[in-house]
N, C-alpha and C positions, 0 to 999 in steps of 0.2 A: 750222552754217554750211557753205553748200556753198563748194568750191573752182574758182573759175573755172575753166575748162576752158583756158585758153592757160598756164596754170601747173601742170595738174596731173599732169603725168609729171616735174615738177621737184619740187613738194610730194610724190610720192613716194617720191622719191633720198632726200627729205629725214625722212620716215618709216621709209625701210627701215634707217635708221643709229640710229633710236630703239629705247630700252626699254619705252616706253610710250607709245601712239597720240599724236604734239599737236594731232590736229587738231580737239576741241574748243576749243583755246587761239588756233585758227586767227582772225584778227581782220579782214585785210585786202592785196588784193597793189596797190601802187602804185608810180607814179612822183614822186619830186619835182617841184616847180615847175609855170610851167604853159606852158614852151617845150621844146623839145628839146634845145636848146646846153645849158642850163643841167639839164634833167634829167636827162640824160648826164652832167656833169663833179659833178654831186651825187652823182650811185652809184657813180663812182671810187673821192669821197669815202669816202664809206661803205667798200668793199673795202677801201682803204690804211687803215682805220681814225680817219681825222682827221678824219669828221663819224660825231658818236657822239649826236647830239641833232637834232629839229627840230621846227618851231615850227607850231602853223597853228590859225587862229583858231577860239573855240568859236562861232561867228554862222554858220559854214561848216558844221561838224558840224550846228547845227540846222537850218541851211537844205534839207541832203540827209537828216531824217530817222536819223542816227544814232551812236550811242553815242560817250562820248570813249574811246580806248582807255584802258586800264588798264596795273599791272606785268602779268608773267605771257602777255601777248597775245604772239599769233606775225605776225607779216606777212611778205611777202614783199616786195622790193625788187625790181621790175625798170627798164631801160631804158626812152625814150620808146616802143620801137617796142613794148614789153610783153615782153621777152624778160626772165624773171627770173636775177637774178641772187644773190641771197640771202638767206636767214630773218635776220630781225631778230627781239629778244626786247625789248620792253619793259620797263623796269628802271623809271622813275618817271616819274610824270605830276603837274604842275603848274599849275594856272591862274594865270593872273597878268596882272594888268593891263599892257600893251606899255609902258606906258614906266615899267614897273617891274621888265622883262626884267634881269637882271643881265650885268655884264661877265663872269662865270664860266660864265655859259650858254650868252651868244654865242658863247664861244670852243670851248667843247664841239659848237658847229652848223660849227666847223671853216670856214667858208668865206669868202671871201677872206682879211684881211689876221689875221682872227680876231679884230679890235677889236670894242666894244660902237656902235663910230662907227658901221663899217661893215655892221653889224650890221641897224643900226636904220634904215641909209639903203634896202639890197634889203629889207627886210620890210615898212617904210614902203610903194614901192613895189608890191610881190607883194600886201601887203593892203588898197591901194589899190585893184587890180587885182580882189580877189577882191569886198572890199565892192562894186563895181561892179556884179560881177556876182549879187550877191543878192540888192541890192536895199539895203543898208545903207549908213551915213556911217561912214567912219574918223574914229577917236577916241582921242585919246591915253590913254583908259580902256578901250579894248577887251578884251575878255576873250581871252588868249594862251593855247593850250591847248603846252606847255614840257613837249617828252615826249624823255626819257632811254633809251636804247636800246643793246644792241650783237650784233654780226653773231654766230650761233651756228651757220650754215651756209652754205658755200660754194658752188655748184656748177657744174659746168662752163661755165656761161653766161656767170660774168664776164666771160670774153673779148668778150663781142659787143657790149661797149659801142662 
């Protein structure tokens, strides 16, 4: 996997502190959501630790062609404007039909009130948004790709959220 090139003197920091190369483990660098306000206060999230999961439909993965991630993958996390901000490790992947998402899940995606309510109202929404744009119908059997996660590096970039 090559490393995008606006992350890769950060994927660096984040190799020179390793014992053993990750960047075959290397899987993807993103932003949450698909506004700024909110893909911004999602990677707070993440740094304070209190979104340790997130959610995003398997119809999306097929649409762009690729893989669900797995445990073991590395991503990186940055801001809307692309400025990363830290390696996440994949810990577990789940498929699950959305309105079979659990109250314990939601609460681990940390964001707003932490309820399964409120849960299911921004993802309703976000996978409204996305089905739109694929080309598919939301369905309350949509396939949820329920992926478990936590930060395993930091680096100087959090600040510029």
């Amino acid at each position: 996997m090559n490393i995008p090139a606006h992350i890769a003197p950060f994927w660096k920091s984040f190799v020179q502190v390793q014992t053993k190369d990750p960047t075959p483990r290397f899987f993807e660098a993103f932003h949450f959501d698909d506004n700024e306000q909110s893909a911004d206060e999602l990677a707070l999230l993440v740094l304070a630790g209190t979104k340790r999961a997130t959610a995003g439909l398997v119809w999306s993965f097929e649409a762009a062609a690729v893989p669900l991630p797995k445990a073991g993958d590395l991503s990186v996390v940055t801001n809307w404007a692309k400025t990363p901000l830290c390696v996440i490790e994949t810990k577990r992947v789940d498929v699950i039909a959305y309105d079979q998402v659990s109250a314990e899940f939601a609460a681990s995606e940390g964001e707003g009130d932490g309820s399964l309510q409120y849960w299911q109202k921004a993802h309703s929404a976000y996978f409204g948004r996305e089905c739109q744009r694929i080309g598919r119908v939301r369905d309350p059997k949509m396939p949820v790709v329920c992926e478990r996660f936590e930060v395993v590096f930091r680096g100087q970039g959090e600040r510029a959220v």
